[in-house]
C-alpha positions in Angstrom: -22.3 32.2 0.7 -23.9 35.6 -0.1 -23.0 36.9 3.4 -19.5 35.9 2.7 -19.7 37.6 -0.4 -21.1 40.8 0.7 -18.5 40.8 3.6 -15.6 40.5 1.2 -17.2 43.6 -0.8 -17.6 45.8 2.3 -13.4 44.9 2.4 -12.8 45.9 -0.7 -14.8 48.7 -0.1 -12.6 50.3 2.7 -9.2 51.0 1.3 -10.9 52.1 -2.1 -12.5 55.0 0.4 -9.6 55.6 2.1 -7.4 55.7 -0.9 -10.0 58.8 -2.4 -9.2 60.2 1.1 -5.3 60.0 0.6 -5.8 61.4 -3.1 -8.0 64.4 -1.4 -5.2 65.1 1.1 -2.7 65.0 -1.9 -4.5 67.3 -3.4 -4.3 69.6 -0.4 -0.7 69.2 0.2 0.3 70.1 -3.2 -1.5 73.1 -3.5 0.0 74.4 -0.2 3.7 73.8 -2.0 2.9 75.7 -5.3 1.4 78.6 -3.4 4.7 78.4 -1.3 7.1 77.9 -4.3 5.2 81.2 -5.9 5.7 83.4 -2.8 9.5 82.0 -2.3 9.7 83.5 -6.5 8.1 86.2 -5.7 10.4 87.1 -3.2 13.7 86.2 -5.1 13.5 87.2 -8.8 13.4 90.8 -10.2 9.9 91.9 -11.8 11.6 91.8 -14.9 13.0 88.3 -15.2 10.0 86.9 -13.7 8.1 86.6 -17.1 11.5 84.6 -18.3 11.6 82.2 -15.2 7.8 81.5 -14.8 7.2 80.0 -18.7 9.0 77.4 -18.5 7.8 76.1 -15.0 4.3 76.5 -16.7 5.0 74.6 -19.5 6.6 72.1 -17.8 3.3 71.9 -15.2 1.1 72.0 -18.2 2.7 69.3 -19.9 3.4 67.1 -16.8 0.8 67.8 -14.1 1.3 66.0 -10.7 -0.6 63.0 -9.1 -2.6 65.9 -7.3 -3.7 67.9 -10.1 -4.8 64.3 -11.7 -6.7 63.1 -8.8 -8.6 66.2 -8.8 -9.8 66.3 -12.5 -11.2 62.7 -11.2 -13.2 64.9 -9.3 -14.0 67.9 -12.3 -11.9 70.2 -10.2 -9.2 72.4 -11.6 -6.9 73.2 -9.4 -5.0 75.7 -11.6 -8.6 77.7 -11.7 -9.6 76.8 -8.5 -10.2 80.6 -7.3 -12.8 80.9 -10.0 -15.2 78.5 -7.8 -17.9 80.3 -5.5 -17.2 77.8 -2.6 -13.8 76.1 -1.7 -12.7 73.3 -3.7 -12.4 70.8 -0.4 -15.5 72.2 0.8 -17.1 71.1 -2.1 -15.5 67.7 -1.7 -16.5 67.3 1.7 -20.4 68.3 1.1 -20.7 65.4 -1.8 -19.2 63.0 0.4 -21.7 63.7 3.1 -24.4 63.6 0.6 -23.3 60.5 -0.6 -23.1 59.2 2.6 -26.5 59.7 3.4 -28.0 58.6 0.0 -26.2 55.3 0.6 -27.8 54.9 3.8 -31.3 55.8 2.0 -30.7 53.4 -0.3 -29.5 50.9 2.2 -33.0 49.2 2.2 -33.5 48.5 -1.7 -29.9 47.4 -2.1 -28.3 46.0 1.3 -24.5 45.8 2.1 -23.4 46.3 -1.5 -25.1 50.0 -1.9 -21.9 51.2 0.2 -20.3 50.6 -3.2 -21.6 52.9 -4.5 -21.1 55.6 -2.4 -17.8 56.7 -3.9 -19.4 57.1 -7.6 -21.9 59.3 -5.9 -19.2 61.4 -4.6 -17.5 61.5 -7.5 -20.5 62.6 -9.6 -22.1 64.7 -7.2 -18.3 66.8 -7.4 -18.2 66.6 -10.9 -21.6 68.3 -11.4 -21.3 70.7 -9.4 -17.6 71.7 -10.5 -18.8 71.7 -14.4 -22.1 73.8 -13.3 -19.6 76.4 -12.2 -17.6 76.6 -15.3 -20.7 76.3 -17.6 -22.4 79.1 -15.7 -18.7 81.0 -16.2 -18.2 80.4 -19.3 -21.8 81.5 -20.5 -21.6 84.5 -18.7 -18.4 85.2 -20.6 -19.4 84.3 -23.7 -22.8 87.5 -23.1 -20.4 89.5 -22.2 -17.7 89.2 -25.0 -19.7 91.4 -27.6 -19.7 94.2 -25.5 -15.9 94.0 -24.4 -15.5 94.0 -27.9 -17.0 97.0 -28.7 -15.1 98.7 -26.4 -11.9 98.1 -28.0 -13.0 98.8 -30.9 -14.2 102.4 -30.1 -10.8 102.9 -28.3 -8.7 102.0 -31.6 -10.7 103.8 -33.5 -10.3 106.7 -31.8 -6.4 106.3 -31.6 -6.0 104.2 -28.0 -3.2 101.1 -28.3 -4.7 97.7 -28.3 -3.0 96.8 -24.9 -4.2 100.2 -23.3 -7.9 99.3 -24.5 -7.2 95.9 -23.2 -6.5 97.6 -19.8 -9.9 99.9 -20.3 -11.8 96.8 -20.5 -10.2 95.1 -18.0 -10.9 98.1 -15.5 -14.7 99.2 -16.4 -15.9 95.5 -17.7 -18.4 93.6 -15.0 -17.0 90.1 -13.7 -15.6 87.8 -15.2 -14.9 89.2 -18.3 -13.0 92.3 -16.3 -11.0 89.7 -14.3 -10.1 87.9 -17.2 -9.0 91.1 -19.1 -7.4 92.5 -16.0 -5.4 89.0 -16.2 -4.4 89.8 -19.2 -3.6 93.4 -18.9 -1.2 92.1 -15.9 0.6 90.0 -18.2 1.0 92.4 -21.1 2.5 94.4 -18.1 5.1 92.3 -16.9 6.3 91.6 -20.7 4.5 88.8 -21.8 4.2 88.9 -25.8 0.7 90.1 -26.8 -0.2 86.4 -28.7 1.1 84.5 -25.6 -1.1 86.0 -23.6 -4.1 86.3 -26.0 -3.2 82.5 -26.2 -2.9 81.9 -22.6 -6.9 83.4 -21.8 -8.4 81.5 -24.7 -7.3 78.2 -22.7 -8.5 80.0 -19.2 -11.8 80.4 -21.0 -12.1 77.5 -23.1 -14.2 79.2 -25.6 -13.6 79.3 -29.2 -14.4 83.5 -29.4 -11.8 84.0 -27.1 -9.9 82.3 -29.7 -10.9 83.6 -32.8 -9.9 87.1 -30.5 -6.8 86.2 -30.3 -5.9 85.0 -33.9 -7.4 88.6 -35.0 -4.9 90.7 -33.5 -2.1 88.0 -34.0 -2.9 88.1 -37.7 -3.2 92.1 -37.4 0.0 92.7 -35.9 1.9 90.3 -38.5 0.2 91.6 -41.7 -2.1 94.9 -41.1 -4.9 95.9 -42.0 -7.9 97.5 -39.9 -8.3 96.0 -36.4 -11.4 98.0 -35.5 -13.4 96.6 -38.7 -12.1 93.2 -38.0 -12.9 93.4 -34.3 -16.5 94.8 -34.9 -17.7 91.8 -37.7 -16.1 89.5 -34.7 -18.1 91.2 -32.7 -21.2 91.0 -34.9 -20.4 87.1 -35.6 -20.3 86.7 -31.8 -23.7 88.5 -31.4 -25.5 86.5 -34.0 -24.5 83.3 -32.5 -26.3 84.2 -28.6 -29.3 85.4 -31.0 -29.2 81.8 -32.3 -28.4 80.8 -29.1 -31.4 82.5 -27.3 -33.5 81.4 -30.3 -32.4 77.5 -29.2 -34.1 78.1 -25.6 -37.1 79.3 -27.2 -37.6 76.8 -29.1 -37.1 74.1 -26.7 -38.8 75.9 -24.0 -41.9 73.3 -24.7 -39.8 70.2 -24.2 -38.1 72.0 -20.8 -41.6 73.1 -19.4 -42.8 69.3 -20.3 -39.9 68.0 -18.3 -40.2 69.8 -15.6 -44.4 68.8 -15.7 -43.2 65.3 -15.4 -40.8 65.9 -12.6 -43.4 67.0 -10.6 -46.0 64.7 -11.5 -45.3 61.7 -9.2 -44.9 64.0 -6.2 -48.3 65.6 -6.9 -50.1 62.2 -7.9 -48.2 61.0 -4.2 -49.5 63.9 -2.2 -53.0 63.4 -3.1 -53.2 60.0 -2.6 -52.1 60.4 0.7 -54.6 63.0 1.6 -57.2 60.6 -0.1 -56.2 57.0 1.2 -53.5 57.6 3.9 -53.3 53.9 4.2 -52.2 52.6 0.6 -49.3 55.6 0.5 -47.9 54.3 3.9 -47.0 50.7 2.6 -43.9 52.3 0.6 -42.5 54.1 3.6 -43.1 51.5 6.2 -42.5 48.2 4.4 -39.9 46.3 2.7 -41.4 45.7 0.1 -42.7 49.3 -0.4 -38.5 51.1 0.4 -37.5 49.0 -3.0 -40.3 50.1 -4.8 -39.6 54.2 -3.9 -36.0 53.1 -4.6 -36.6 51.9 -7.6 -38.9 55.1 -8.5 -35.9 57.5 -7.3 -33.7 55.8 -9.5 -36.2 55.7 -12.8 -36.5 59.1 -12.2 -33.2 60.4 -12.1 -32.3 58.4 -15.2 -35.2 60.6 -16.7 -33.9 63.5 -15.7 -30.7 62.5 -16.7 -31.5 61.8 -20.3 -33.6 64.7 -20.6 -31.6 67.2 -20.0 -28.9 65.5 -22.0 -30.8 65.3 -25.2 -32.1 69.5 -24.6 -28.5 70.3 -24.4 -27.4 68.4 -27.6 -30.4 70.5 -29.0 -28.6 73.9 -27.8 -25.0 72.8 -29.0 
């Protein structure tokens, strides 16, 4: 009965595998046809109406994305910011399937037939770390940077410059990403997008709520006056105090993140010197049944360490 059973979930287990295959060639194909429908506008439309003719496709994308742009969000990828990714969205894809691959067959041992279930949550999670590594590494670096890009508009209104030709300023001399997102926007204001549209448009690029409260400054600026360079600089001085608190948050949990990292290493120390000490009671777990479920069951206690550890220090930052 149980080899029936574990039959019928290696069955199941098939189409499920090849229908994340079908959703990753989706994913491939549509992409292909919006880079083509962009070059085919490109080609046909004036500069100046492009502005006009692009909004509404991009509101109507937003607001309806496609099966492909689902199925990747499965995955954590954007595919509307996939250039901001070090490595290639599918190659990214491909390298946690092969991973996953082989820690199913590690794991084949402690859990039999059915651990080839699990191989597409280990893809999936494996992708979906990675991807929101990327954008938490982005975003942070974005988030140092602001201050400064700040500061440089402000000095240029001061002294007399437009907003939109400081916005170009920062966009030429600030270091990546914050210059490519400025550039971006600099682009846009170029082509005739409205100043508030495209403030608006970068604080969803971003996803961070400075970028925001950027944005509703100069809105509110343009609409009723006032002194943009003395709003911009206490922005700038609010945004400054809250990495200092930030920076304050790592030192304060640097205790809990060197004791984590102690007790990481711990069971690969105690390991190693047992084997050097009694080779033969450390070779019953890699030669033996009985001694694959136990490691199993150590890898997997450990990762759920990890796992929790790191979640409860980055509640601690938040």
């Amino acid at each position: 009965m149980t080899a029936h059973l574990l039959s019928l979930l290696l069955l199941l287990s098939f189409p499920l595998l090849g229908g994340l295959g079908g959703a990753g060639l989706l994913i491939a194909n549509a992409e292909r046809r919006q880079q083509g429908l962009s070059r085919r506008i490109a080609r046909v439309l004036p500069r100046a109406r492009r502005p006009a003719a692009a909004a509404p496709i991009a509101r109507e994308r937003a607001a309806n994305p496609g099966i492909a742009v689902q199925a990747a969000r499965v995955f954590g990828c954007d595919l509307q910011r996939a250039r901001i990714y070090p490595v290639r969205w599918w190659i990214v894809l491909l390298g946690t399937a092969a991973v996953g691959r082989l820690a199913v067959a590690a794991a084949a041992p402690l859990f039999g037939p059915i651990g080839w279930l699990l191989w597409p949550a280990i893809w999936v999670f494996g992708s979906r770390v990675l991807f929101s590594r990327w954008d938490a590494q982005r975003r942070n670096l974005l988030q140092e940077q602001f201050p400064d890009a700040l500061a440089t508009i402000t000095r240029s209104v001061r002294v007399g410059v437009p907003v939109t030709e400081a916005i170009r300023l920062v966009g030429a001399n600030a270091p990546a990403p914050t210059g490519e997102e400025f550039r971006e926007l600099a682009d846009a204001l170029a082509i005739g997008v409205p100043l508030d549209v495209a403030l608006r448009a970068m604080a969803l690029r971003t996803g961070l709520p400075d970028y925001r409260f950027f944005g509703t400054t100069i809105a509110l600026q343009a609409q009723t006056g006032g002194t943009l360079s003395e709003a911009l600089e206490n922005l700038a001085d609010i945004v400054r105090r809250r990495l200092g608190l930030r920076a304050r948050g790592y030192a304060l949990t640097s205790e809990a993140r060197a004791s984590a990292m102690v007790l990481c290493a711990m069971p690969f120390a105690a390991a190693g010197m047992m084997y050097l000490l009694t080779p033969a009671y450390m070779t019953v777990l890699f030669f033996t049944a009985i001694g694959h479920k136990m490691l199993g069951v150590a890898a997997i206690s450990m990762t759920t360490g990890v796992i929790t550890m790191r979640g409860l220090i980055g509640k601690v930052l938040q």
